[in-house]
MIRO-906976 format. One record per residue (C-alpha): residue number from 1; residue in three letters; z, x, y. Coordinates in steps of 0.2 Angstrom, whole numbers. Each point is the difference from the previous one (the first is absolute). Example, Ala and Ser with C-alpha at 12.3 -4.5 7.8 and 13.67 -1.06 7.14 Angstrom:
REM MIRO-906976
R  nr rest    pz    px    py
R   1  ALA    39    62   -22
R   2  SER    -3     6    17
//
This chain:
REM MIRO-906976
R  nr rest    pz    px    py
R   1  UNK  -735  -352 -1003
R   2  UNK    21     1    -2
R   3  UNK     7    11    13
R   4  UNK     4    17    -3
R   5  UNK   -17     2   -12
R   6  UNK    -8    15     4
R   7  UNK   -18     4     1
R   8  UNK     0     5   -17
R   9  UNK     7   -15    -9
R  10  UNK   -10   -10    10
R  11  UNK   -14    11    -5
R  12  UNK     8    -1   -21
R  13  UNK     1   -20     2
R  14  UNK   -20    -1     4
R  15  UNK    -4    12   -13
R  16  UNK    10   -11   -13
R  17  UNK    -9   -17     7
R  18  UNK   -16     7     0
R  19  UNK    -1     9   -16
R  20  UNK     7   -16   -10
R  21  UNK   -13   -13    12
R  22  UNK   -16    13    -2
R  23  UNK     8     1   -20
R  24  UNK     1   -19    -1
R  25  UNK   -18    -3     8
R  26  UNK    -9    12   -11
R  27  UNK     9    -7   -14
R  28  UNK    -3   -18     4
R  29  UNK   -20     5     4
R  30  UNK    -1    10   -19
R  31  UNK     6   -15    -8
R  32  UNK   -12   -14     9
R  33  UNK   -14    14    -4
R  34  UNK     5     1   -15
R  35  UNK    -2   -17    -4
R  36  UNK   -16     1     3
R  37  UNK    -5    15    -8
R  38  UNK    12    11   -10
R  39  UNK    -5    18     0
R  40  UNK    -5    -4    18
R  41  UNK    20     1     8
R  42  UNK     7    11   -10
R  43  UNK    -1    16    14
R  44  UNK     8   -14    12
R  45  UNK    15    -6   -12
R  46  UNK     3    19    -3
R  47  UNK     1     4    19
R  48  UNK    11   -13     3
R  49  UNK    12     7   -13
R  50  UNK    -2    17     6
R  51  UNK     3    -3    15
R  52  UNK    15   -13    -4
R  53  UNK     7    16    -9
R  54  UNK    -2    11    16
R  55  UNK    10   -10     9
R  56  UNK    16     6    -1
R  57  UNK    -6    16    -1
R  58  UNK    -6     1    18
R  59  UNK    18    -8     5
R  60  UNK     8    15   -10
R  61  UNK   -12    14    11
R  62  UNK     3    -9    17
R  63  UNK    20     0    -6
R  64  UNK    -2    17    -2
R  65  UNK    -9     1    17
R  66  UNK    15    -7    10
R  67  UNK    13    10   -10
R  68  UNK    -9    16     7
R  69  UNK    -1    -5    16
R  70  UNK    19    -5     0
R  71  UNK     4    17    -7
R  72  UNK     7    -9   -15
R  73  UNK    -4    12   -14
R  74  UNK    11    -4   -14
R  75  UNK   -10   -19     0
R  76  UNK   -17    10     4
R  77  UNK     4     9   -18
R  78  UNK     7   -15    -8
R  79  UNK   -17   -10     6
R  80  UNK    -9    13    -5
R  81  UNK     4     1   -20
R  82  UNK    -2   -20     1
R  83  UNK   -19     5     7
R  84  UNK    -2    13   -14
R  85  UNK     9   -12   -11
R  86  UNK   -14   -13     4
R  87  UNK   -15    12    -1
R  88  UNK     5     4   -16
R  89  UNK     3   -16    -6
R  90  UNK   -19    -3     4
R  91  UNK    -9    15    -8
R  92  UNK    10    -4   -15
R  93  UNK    -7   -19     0
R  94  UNK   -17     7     4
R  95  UNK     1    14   -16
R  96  UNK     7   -13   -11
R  97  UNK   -12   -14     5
R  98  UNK   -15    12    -5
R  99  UNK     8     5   -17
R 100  UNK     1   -18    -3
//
């Protein structure tokens, strides 16, 4: 901890940490399973990913947390698009994928 982090980034550098270790160990478990047996690791290798991918995406909901609570509201909109941006970047992968 730096000084002058508030709760929040605190809070925002756990989040990152944690997202990419829990990412990295379901990861790392899908693969050795799936040495073992294929079909058998493929829920954990796609949880890995998935959560790999909503990593950043909780960082841009708790930004917009502490933009809100610092009355900062042209960043809380900007913060917001880049959510919607990311939402929509992930139903369209999802409807894609499924065309495929």
């Amino acid at each position: 901890m730096k000084p002058g982090d508030t709760q929040i980034e605190i809070l925002i550098g756990r989040v990152l940490r944690g997202g990419v270790l829990v990412s990295t160990l379901c990861i790392s478990v899908g693969l050795l399973v799936a040495l073992i047996q294929p079909q058998g690791a493929t829920w954990l290798l796609e949880l890995g990913i998935l959560l790999l991918i909503a990593t950043p995406a909780a960082r841009v909901v708790l930004s917009m947390v502490e933009y809100a609570i610092a009355r900062d509201w042209t960043f809380l909109v900007l913060t917001s698009i880049v959510l919607l941006e990311l939402i929509a970047g992930a139903v369209a992968a999802l409807v894609f994928h499924r065309k495929i």
